[in-house]
BAKETOR-400961 format. One record per residue: residue number from 1; residue in three letters; chain; x, y, z of N, C-alpha, C in turn. Coordinates in nm, 4 decimals, m for minus. Each point is the difference from the previous one (the first is absolute). Example, Ala and Ser with C-alpha at 12.3 -4.5 7.8 and 13.67 -1.06 7.14 Angstrom:
// residues 2
n,res,chain,n_c1,n_c2,n_c3,ca_c1,ca_c2,ca_c3,c_c1,c_c2,c_c3
1,ALA,A,1.3190,m0.5690,0.7800,m0.0890,0.1190,0.0000,0.0900,0.1200,0.0000 $
2,SER,A,m0.0350,0.1050,m0.0720,0.0820,0.1190,0.0060,m0.0770,0.1090,0.0730 $
***
This chain:
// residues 135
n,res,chain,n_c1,n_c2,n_c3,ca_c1,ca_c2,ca_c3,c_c1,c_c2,c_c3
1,UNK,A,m0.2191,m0.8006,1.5365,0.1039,0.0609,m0.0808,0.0280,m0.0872,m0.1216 $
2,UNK,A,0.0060,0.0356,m0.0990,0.0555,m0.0500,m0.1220,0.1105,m0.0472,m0.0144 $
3,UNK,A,0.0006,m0.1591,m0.0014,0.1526,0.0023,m0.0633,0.0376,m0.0890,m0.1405 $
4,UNK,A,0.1383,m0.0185,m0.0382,0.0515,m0.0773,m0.1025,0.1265,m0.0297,0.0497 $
5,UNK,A,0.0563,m0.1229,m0.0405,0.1009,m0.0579,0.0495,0.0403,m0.0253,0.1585 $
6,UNK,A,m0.1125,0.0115,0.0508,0.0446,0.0090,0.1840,0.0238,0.1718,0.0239 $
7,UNK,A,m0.0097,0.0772,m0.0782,m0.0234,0.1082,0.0172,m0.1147,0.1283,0.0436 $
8,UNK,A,m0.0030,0.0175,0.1019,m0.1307,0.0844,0.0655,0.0123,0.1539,m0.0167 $
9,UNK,A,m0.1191,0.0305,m0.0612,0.0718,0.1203,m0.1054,m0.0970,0.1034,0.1181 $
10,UNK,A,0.0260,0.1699,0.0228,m0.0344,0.0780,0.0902,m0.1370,0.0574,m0.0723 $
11,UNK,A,m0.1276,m0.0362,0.0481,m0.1345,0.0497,m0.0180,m0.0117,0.1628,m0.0112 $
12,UNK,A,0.1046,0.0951,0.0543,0.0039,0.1033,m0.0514,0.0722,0.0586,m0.1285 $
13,UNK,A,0.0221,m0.0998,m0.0731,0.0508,0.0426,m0.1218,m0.0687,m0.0606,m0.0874 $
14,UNK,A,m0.1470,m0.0361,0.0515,m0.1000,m0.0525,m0.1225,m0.0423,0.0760,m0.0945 $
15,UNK,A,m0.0064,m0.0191,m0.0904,m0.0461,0.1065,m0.1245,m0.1466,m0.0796,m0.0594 $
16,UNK,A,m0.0067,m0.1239,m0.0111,m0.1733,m0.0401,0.0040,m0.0111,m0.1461,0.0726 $
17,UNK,A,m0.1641,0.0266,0.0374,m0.0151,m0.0953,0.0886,m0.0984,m0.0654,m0.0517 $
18,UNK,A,m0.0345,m0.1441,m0.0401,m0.1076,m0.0491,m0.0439,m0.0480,0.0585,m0.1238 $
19,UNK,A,0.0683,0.0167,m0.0926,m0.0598,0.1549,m0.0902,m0.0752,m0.1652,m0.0962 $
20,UNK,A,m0.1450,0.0520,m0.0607,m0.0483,m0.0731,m0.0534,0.0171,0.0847,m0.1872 $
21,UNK,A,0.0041,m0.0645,m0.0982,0.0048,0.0516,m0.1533,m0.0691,m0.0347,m0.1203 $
22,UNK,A,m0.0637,0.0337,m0.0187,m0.0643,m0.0507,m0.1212,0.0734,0.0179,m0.1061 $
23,UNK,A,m0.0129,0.1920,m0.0134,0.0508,0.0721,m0.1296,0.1097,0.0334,0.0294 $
24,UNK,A,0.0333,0.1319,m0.0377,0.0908,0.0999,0.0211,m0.0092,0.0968,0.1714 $
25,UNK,A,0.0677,m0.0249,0.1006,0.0256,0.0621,0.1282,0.1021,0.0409,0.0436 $
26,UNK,A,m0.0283,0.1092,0.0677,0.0651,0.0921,0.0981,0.0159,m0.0225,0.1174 $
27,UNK,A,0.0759,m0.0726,0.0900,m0.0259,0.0207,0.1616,0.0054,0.1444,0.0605 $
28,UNK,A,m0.0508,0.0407,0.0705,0.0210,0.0907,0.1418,0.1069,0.0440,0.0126 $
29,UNK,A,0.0798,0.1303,m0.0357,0.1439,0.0439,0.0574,m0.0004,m0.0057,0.1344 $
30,UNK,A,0.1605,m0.1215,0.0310,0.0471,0.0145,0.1916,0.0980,0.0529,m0.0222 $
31,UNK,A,0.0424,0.0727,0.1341,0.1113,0.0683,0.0226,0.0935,m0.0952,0.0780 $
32,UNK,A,0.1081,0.0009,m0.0728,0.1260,m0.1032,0.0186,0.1223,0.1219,0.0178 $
33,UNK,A,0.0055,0.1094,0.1121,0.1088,0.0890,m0.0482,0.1522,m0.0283,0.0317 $
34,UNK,A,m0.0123,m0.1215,0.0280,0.1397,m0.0533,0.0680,0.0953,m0.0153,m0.1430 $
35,UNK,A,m0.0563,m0.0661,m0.0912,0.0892,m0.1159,m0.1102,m0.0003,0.1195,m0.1126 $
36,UNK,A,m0.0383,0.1754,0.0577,0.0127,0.0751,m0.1612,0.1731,0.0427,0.0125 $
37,UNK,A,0.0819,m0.0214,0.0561,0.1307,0.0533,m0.0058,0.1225,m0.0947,m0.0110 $
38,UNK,A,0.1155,0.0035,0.0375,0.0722,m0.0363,0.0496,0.0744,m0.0822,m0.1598 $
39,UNK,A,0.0552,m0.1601,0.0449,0.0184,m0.0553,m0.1437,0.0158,m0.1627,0.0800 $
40,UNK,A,m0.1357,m0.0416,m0.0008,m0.0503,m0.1357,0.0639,m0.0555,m0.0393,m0.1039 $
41,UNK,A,m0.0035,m0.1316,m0.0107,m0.0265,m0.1519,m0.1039,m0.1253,m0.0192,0.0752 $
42,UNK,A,m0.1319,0.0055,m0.0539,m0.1152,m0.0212,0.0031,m0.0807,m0.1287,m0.0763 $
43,UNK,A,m0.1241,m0.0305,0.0590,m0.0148,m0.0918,m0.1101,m0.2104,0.0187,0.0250 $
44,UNK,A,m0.0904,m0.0550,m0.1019,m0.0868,m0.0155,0.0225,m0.0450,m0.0986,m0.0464 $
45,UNK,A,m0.0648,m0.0676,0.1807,m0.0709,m0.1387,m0.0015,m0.1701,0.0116,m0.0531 $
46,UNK,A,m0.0182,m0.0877,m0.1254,m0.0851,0.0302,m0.0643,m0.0726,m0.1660,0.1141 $
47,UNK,A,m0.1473,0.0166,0.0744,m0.0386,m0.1705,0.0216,m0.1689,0.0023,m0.0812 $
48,UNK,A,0.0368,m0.0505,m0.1102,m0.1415,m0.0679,m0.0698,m0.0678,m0.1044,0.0604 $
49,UNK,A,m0.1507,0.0013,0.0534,m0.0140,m0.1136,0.0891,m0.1224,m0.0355,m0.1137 $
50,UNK,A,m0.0516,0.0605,m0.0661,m0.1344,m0.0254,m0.0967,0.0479,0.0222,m0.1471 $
51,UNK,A,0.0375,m0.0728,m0.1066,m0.0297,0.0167,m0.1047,m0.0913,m0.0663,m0.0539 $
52,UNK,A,m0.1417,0.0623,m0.1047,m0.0916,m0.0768,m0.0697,0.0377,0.0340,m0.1471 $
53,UNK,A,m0.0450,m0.0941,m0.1183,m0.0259,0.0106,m0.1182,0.1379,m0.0688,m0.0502 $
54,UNK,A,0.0431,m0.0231,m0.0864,0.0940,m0.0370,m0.1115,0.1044,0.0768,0.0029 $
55,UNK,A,0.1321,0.0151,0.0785,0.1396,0.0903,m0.0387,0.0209,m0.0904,m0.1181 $
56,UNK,A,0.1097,0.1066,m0.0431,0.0850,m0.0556,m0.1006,0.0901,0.1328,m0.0921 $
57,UNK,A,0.0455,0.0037,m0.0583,0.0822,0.0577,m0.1040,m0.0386,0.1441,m0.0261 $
58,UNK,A,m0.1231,m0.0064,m0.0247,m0.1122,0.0850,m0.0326,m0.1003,0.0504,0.0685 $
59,UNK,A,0.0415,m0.0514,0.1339,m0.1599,0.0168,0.1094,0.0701,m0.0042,0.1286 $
60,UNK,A,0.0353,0.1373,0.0511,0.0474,m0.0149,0.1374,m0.0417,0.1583,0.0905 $
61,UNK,A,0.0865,0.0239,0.0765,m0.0642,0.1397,0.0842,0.1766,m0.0010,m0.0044 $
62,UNK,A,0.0264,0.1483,m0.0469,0.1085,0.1021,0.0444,0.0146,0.0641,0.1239 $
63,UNK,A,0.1283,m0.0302,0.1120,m0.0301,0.1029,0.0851,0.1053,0.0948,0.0109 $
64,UNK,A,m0.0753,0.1282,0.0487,0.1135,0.1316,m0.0172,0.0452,0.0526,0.1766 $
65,UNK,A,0.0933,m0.0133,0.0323,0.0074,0.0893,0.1133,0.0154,0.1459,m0.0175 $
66,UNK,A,m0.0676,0.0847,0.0461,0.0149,0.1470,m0.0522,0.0628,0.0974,0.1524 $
67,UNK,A,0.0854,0.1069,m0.0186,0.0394,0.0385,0.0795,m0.0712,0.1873,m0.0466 $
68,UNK,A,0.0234,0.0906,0.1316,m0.0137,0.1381,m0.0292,0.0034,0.0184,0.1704 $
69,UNK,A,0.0674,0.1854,m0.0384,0.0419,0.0506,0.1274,m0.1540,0.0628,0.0670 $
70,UNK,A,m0.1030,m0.0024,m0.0703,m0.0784,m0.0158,0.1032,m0.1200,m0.0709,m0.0217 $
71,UNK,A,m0.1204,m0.0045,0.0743,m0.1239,m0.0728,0.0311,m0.0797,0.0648,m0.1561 $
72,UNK,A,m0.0348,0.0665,m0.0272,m0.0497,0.0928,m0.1085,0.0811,0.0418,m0.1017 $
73,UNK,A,0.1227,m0.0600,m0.0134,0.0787,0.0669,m0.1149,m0.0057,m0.0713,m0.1065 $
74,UNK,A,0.1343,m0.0281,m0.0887,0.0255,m0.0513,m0.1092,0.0423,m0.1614,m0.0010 $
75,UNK,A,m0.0178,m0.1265,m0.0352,0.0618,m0.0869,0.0608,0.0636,m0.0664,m0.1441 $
76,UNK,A,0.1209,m0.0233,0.0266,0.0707,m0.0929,m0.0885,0.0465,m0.1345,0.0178 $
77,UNK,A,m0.0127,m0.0919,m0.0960,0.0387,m0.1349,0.0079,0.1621,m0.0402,0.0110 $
78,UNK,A,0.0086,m0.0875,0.1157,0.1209,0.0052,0.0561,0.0389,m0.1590,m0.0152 $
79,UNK,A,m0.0811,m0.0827,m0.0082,m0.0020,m0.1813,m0.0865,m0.1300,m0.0144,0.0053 $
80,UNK,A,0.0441,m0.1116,m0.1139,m0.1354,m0.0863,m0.0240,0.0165,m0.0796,m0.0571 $
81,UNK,A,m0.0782,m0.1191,m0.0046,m0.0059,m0.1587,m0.0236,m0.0824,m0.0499,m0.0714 $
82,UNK,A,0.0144,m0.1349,m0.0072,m0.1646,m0.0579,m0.0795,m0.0147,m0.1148,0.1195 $
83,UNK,A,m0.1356,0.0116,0.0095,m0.0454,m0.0985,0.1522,m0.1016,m0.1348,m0.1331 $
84,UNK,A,0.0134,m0.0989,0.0324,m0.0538,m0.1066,m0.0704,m0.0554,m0.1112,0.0867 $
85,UNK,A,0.0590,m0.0091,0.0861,m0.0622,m0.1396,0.1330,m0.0143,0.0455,0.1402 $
86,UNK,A,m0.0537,m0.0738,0.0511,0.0011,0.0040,0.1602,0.0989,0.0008,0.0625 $
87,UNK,A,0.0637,0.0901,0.0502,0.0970,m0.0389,0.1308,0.0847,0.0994,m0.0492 $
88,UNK,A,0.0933,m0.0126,0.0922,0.1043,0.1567,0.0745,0.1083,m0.0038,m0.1470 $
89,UNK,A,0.0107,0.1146,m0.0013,0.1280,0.0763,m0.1049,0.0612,0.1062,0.0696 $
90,UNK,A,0.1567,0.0280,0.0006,0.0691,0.1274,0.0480,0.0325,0.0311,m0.1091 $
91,UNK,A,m0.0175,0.1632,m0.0474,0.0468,0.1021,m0.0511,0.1094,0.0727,0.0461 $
92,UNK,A,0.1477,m0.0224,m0.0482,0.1050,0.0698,0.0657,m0.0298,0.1607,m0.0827 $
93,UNK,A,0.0498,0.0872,0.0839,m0.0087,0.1385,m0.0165,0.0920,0.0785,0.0572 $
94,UNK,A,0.0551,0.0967,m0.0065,0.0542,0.0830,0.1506,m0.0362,0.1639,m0.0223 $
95,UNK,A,0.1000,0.0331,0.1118,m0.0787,0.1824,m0.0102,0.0867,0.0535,m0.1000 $
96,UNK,A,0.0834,0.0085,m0.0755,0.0701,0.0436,m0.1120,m0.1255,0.0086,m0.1123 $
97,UNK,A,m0.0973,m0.1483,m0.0279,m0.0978,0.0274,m0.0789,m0.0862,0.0945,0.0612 $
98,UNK,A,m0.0522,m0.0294,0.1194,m0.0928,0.1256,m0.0014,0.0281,0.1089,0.0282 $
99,UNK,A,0.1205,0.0717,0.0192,0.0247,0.1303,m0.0621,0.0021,0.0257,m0.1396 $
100,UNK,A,0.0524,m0.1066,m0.0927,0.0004,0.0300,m0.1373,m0.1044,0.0504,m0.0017 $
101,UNK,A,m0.1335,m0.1305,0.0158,m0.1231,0.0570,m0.0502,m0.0953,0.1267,0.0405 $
102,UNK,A,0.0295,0.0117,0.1470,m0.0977,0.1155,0.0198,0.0803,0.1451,0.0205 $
103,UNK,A,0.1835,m0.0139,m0.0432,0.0701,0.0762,m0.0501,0.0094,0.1256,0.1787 $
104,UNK,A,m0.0020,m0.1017,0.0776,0.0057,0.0321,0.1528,0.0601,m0.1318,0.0975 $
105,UNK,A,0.0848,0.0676,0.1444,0.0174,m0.0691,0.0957,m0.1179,0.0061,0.0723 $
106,UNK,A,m0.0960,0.0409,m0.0416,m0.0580,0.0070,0.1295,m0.1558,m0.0379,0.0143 $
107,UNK,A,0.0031,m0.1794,m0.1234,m0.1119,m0.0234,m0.0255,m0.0721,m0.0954,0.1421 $
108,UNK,A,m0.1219,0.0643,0.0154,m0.0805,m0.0124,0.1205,m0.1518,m0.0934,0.0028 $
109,UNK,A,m0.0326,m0.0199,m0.1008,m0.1351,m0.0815,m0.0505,0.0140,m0.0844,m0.1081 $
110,UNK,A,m0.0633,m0.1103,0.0521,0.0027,m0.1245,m0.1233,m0.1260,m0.0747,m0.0419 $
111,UNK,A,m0.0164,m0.0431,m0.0886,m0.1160,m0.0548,m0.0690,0.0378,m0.1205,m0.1135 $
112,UNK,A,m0.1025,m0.0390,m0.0105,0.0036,m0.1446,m0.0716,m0.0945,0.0486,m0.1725 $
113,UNK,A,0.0261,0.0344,m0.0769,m0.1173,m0.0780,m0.0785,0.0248,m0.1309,m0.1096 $
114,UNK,A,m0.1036,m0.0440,0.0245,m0.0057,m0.1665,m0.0646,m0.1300,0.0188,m0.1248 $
115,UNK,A,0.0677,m0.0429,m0.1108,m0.0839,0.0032,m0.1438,0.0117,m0.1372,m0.0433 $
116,UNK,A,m0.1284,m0.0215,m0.0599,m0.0101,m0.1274,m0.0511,0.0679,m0.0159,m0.1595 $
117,UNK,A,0.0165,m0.0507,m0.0177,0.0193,m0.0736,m0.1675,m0.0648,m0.0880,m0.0315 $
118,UNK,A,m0.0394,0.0549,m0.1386,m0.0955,m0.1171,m0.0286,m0.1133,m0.0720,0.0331 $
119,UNK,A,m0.1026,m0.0767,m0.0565,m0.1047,m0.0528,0.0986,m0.0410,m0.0998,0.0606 $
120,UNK,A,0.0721,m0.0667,0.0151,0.0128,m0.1609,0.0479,0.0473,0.0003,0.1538 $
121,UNK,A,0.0658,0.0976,0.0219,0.0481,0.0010,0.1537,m0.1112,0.1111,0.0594 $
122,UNK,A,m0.1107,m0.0776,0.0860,m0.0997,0.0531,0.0227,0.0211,0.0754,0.1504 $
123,UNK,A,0.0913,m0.0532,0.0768,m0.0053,0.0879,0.1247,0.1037,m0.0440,0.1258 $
124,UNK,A,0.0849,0.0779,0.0271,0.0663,m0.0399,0.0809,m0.0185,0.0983,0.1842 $
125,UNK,A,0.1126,m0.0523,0.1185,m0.0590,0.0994,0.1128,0.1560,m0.0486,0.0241 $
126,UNK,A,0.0667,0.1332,0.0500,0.1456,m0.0433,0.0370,0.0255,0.1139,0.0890 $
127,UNK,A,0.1016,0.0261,0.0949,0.0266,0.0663,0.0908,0.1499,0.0589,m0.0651 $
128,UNK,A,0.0792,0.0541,0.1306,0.1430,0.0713,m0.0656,0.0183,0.0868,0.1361 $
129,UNK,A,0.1322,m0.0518,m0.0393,0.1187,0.1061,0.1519,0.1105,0.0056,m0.0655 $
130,UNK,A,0.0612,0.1065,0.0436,0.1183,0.0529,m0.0298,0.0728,m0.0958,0.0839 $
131,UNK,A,0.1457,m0.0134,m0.0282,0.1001,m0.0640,0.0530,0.0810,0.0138,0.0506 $
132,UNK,A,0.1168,0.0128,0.0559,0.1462,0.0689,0.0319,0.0692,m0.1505,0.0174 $
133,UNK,A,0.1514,0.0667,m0.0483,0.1009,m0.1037,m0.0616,m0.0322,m0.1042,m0.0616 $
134,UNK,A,m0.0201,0.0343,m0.1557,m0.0072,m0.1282,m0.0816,0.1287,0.0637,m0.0592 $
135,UNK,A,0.0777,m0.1660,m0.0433,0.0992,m0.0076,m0.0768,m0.0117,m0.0237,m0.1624 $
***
């Protein structure tokens, strides 16, 4: 199980596992249908275990968490970050945003995509789970 801070985060709310990147990627839509309602403080644990090439200013990988009410539908960006080094980052979020974005309670599938910037940051591989109660 993944954790940060002494924190052991639940393997069913993984959204990527080992995801490796060169360019521009998409993970795999999972179904998370627990965290599309209600009005809970979420967060997403980003863990970079591989970065290669030169970060910097100008040279990093963007990541997007994307939400939609289903497996095949429409998906909208609900946060996103800039990833630059190795090691764990939380993304606070809650379900208020992802109703904004996918303009529903009743978002059911989540996805990652991660785009590079620039060409110096040659490749990173990082994982991601959803959270419950971040402050």
């Amino acid at each position: 199980m993944p954790q940060l801070n002494n924190r052991t985060y639940d393997a069913q709310l993984e959204v990527a596992a080992s995801t490796a990147v060169t360019t521009t990627a998409s993970t795999t839509a999972v179904a998370i249908p627990s965290i599309g309602c209600g009005d809970e403080d979420l967060g997403l644990l980003l863990n970079v275990t591989v970065a290669t090439g030169t970060f910097d200013a100008s040279n990093y990988y963007t990541v997007e968490l994307l939400a939609s009410t289903a497996v095949g539908g429409t998906y909208y960006t609900v946060t996103n970050d800039i990833v630059m080094a190795v090691g764990s980052k939380l993304i606070a979020f809650n379900t208020r945003q992802v109703a904004a974005a996918t303009g529903s309670n009743d978002a059911t599938h989540y996805k990652l995509t991660v785009t590079k910037v620039g060409t110096t940051a040659t490749a990173l591989t990082l994982s991601a789970q959803v959270t419950r109660g971040v402050c």
